[in-house]
C-alpha positions as CSV (number, residue, x, y, z in Angstrom):
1,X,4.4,15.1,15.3
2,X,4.5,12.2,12.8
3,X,1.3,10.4,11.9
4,X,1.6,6.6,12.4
5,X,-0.9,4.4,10.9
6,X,-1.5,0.9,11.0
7,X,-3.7,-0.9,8.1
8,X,-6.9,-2.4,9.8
9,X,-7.6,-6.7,8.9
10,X,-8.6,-9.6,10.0
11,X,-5.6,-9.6,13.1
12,X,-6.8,-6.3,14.1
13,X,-10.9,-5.6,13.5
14,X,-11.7,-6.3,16.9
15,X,-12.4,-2.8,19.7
16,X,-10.0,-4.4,21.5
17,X,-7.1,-4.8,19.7
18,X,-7.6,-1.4,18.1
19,X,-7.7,0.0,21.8
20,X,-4.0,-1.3,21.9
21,X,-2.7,-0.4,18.6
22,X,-3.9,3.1,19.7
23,X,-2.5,2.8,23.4
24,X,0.5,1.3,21.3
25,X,0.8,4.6,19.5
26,X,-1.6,4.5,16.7
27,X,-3.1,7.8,15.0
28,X,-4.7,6.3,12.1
29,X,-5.3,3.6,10.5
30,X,-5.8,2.6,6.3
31,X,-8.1,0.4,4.7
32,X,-7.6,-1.4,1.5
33,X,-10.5,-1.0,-0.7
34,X,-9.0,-4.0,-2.9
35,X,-10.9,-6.3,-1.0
36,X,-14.0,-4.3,0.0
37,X,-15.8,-1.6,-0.1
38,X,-17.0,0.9,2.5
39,X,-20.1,-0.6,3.3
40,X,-18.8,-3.7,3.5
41,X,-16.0,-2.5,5.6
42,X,-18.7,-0.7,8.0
43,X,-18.2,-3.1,10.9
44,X,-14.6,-2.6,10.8
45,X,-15.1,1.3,10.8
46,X,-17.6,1.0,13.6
47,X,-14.7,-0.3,15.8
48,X,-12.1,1.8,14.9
49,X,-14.6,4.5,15.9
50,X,-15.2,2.5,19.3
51,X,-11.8,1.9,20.0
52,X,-10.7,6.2,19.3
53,X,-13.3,6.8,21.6
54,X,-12.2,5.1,24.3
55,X,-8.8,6.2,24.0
56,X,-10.2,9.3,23.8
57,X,-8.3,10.3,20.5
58,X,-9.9,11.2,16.9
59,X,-8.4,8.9,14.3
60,X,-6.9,9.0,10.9
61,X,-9.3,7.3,8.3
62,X,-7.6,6.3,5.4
63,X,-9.1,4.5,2.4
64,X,-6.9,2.9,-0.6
65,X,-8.3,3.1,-3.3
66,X,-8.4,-0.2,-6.4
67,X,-6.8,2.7,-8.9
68,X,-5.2,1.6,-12.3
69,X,-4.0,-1.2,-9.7
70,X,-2.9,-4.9,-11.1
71,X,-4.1,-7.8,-9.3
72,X,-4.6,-11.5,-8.9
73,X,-8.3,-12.9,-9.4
74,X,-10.0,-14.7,-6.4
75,X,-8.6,-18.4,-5.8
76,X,-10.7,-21.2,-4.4
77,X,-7.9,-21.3,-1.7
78,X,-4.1,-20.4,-1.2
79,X,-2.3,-21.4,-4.2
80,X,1.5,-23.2,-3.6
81,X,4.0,-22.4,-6.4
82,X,6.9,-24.3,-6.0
83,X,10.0,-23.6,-7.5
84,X,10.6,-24.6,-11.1
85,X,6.9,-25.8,-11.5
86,X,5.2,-24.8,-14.4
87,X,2.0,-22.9,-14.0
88,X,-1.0,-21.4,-16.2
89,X,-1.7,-17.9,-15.7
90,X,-4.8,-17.1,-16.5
91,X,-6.0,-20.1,-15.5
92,X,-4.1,-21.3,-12.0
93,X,-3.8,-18.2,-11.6
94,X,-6.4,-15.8,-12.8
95,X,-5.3,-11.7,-14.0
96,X,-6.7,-9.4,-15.1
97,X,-7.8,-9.3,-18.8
98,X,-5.6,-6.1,-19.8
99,X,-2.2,-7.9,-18.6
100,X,-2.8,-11.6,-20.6
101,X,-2.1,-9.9,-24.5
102,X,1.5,-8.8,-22.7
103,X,2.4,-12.1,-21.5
104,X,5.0,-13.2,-24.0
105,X,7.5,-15.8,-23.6
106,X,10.4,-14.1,-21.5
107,X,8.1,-11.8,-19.7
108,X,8.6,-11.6,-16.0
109,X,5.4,-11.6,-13.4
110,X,6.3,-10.6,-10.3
111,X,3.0,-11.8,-7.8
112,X,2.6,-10.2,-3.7
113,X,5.0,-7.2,-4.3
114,X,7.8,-9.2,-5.4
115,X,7.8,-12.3,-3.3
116,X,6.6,-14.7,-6.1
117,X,8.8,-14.5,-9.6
118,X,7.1,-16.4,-12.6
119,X,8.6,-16.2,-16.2
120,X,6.2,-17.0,-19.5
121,X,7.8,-20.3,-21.3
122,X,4.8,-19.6,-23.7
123,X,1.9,-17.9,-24.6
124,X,-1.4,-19.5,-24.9
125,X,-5.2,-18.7,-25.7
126,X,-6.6,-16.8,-23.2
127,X,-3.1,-16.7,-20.8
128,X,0.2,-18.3,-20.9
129,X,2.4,-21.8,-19.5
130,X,4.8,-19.9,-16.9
131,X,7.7,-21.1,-15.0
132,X,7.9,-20.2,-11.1
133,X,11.5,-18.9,-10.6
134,X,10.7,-17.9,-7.2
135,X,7.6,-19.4,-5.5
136,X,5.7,-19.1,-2.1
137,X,2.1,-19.4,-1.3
138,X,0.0,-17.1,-3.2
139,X,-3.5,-15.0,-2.1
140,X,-6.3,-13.9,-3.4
141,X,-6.1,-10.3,-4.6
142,X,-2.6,-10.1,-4.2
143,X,-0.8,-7.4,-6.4
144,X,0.7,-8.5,-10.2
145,X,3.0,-6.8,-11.6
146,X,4.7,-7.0,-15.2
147,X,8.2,-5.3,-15.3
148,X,9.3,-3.4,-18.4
149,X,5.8,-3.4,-19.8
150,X,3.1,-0.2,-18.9
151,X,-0.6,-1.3,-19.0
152,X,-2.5,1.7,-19.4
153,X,-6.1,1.7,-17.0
154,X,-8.6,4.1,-16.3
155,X,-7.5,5.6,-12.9
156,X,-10.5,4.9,-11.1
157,X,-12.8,2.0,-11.1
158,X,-16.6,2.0,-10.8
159,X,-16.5,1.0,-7.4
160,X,-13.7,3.6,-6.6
161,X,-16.3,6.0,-8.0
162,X,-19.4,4.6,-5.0
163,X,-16.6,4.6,-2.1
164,X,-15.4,8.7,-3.5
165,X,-19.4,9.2,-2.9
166,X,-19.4,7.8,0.3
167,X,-16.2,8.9,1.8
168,X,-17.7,11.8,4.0
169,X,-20.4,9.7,5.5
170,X,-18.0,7.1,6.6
171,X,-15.7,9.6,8.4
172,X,-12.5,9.3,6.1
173,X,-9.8,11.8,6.2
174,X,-8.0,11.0,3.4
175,X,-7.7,8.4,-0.1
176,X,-4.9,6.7,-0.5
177,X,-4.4,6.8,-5.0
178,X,-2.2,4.0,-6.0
179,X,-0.5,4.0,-9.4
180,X,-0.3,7.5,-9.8
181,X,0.7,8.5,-13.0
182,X,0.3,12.2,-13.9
183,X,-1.7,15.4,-12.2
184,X,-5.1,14.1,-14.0
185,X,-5.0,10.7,-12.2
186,X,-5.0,13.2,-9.0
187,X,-7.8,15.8,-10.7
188,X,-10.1,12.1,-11.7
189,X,-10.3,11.6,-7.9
190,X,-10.5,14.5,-6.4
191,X,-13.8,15.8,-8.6
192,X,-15.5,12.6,-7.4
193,X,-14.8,13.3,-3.8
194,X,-16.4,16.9,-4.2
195,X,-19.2,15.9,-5.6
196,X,-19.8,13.9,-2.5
197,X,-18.8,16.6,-0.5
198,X,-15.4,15.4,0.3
199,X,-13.9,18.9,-0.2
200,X,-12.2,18.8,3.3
201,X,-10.6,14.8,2.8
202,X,-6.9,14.7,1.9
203,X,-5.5,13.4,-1.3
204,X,-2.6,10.5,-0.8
205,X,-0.6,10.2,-4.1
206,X,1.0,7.1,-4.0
207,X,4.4,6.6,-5.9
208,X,4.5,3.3,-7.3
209,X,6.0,3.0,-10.6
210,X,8.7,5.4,-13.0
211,X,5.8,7.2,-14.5
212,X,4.9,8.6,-11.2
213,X,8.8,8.9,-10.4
214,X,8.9,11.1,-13.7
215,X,5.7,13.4,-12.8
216,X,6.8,14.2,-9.5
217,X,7.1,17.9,-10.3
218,X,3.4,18.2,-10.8
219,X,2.1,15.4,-8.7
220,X,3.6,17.8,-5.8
221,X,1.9,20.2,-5.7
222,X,-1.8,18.8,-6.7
223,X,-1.4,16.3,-3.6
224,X,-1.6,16.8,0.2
225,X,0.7,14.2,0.6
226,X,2.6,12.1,-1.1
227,X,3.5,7.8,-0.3
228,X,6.6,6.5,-1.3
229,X,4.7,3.1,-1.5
230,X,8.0,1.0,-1.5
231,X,6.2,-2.9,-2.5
232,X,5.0,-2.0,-6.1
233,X,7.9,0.9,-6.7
234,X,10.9,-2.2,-5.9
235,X,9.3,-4.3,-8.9
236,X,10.0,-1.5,-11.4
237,X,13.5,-2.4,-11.3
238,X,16.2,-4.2,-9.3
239,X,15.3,-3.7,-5.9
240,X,18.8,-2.6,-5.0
241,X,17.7,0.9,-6.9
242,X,15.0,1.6,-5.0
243,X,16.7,3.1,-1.8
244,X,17.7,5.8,-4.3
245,X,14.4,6.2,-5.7
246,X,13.4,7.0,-2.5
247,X,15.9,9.6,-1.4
248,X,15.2,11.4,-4.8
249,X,11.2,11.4,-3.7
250,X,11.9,12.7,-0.2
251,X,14.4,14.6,-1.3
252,X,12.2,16.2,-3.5
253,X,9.2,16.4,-0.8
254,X,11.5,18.3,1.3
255,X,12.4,21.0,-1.4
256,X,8.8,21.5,-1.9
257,X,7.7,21.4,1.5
258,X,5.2,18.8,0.4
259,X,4.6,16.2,3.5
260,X,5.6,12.2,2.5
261,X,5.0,9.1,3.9
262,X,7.0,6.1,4.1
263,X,5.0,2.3,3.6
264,X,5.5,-1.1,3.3
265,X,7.8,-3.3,5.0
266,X,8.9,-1.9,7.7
267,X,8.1,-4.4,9.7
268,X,8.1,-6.6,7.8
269,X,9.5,-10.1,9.8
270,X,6.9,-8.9,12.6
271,X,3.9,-10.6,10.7
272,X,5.6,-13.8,12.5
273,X,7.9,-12.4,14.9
274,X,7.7,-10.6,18.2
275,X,10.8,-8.2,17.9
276,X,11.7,-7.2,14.7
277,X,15.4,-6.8,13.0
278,X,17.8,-4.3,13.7
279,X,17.5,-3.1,9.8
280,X,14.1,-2.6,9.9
281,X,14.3,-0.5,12.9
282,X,17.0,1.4,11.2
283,X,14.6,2.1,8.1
284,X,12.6,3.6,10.6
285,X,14.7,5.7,12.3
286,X,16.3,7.0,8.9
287,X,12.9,8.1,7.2
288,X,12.0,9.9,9.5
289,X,15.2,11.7,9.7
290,X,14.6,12.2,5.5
291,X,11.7,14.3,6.8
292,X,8.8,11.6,7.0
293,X,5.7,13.7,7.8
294,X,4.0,9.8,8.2
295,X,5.0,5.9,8.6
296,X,2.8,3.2,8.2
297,X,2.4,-0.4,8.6
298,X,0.4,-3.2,6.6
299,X,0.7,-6.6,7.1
300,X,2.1,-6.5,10.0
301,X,-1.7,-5.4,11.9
302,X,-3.7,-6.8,9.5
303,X,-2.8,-9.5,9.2
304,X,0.3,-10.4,11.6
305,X,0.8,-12.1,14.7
306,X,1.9,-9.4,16.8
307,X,-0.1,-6.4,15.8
308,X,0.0,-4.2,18.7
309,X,3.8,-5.1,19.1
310,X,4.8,-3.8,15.9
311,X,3.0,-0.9,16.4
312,X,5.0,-0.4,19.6
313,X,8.4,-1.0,17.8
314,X,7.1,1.6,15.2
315,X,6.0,4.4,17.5
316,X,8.7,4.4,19.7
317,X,11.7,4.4,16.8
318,X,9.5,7.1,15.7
319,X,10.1,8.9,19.2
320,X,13.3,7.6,19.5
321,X,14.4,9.2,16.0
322,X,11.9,12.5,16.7
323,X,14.2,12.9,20.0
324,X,17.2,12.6,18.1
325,X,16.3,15.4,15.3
326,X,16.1,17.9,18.4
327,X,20.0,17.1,19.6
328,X,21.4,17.5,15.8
């Protein structure tokens, strides 16, 4: 049976809500250690583990970790780009300190997986004067990407390093490595967990960029699983050549017997709508007849309007398509 995870956030931290994401169909749920760290995060945890137990179900703990991950600085408040403004990055918008010597005039910066487009009209001290080509209201800590250029950073961060430690003691199952780029991205991690005594918690390889395209061949086999982590992976191109990247990855999941799961945007309109499209439940259907060992939400629970909904729409396409694979 397919694992179905929703991401846990502000729309969804309460035992109650959790009790119907899991009624809902819910077997685990991640956490995005972007924003916070596991101690930080213990109240949320606390009511997950409320919520399983009164469902009477033992959850799926997932943890994602920072990583060689690019991201926006903290903002005083939402920032609104508006289309053919001109805006300073590292200023307006701060980034981090390894992305500002790349920011040459013509660069693009793609800001919240995709949904903001910025191009540098010139570099300056410190940052760069950068023209929004396709703008939207922009969050702290939101992913930042730079197309065409790679921006090499350690794989794990210091605090990556105290939430490794803790894993055990905080009942996860399994981290969630984003940006992988080779098997020693993979090894980094996994000696930091068994030093905690982690030995038993899954490793997630998340597939986010070419480099990790390349390396599947050995990213395979030193993963338990591996996330075709569709936000980051549609910036490394144009995003009409990611549904091929993502039949090769299953494609090559299923020739290895090597369990994949299937993220972001599946639900994408459901973060402000009560029934999602027909594409989207399509997507569904289809990855898990690729072979989809897992399927997960993000926005849509943490931070949506309908969080138990989408998880309803997810788990029973999920059935729907799992029902189906038994008549073919």
């Amino acid at each position: 049976m397919l694992q179905i995870y929703g991401t846990l956030g502000p729309a969804c931290s309460d035992t109650e809500t959790l009790i119907q994401l899991f009624q809902a169909g819910m077997s685990g749920v991640r956490l995005n250690l972007s924003h916070i760290g596991l101690p930080g995060a213990a109240e949320q945890i606390e009511h997950l583990h409320a919520a399983a137990r009164r469902c009477n179900v033992t959850p799926q703990l997932l943890i994602d970790m920072q990583g060689p991950e690019l991201r926006v600085g903290v903002l005083p408040s939402p920032l609104s780009l508006k289309t053919g403004t001109q805006v300073r990055l590292g200023k307006d918008i701060p980034l981090p300190p390894a992305i500002l010597p790349h920011l040459l005039p013509g660069q693009e910066v793609l800001l919240d997986d995709g949904r903001l487009l910025l191009r540098v009209s010139r570099s300056l001290p410190g940052g760069a004067l950068a023209l929004v080509e396709r703008g939207g209201v922009l969050q702290s800590r939101k992913s930042a990407a730079l197309p065409g250029v790679d921006i090499h950073l350690p794989a794990i961060t210091d605090s990556d390093r105290l939430n490794l430690r803790l894993a055990k003691d905080y009942g996860v199952t399994g981290v969630m490595q984003p940006f992988v780029r080779g098997k020693e991205d993979l090894k980094a991690v996994r000696q930091v967990l068994d030093t905690g005594g982690g030995q038993a918690i899954r490793l997630f390889a998340k597939i986010e960029n070419l480099d990790g395209v390349n390396k599947l061949a050995e990213l395979i086999p030193a993963a338990d699983e591996i996330v075709i982590a569709r936000g980051d992976l549609g910036n490394t191109g144009p995003l009409w050549k990611l549904p091929a990247l993502q039949k090769r990855i299953s494609a090559a999941c299923r020739t290895a017997g090597r369990p994949f799961m299937v993220v972001t945007q599946m639900l994408a309109s459901m973060e402000k709508n009560p029934v999602p499209t027909r594409a989207e439940v399509s997507d569904i259907f289809n990855a898990v007849l690729d072979g989809a060992a897992s399927v997960m939400l993000t926005g849509e629970t943490a931070v949506g309007k309908y969080p138990a909904d989408a998880m309803r729409y997810l788990a029973s396409t999920v059935r729907e398509a799992e029902a189906y694979l038994q008549t073919i």
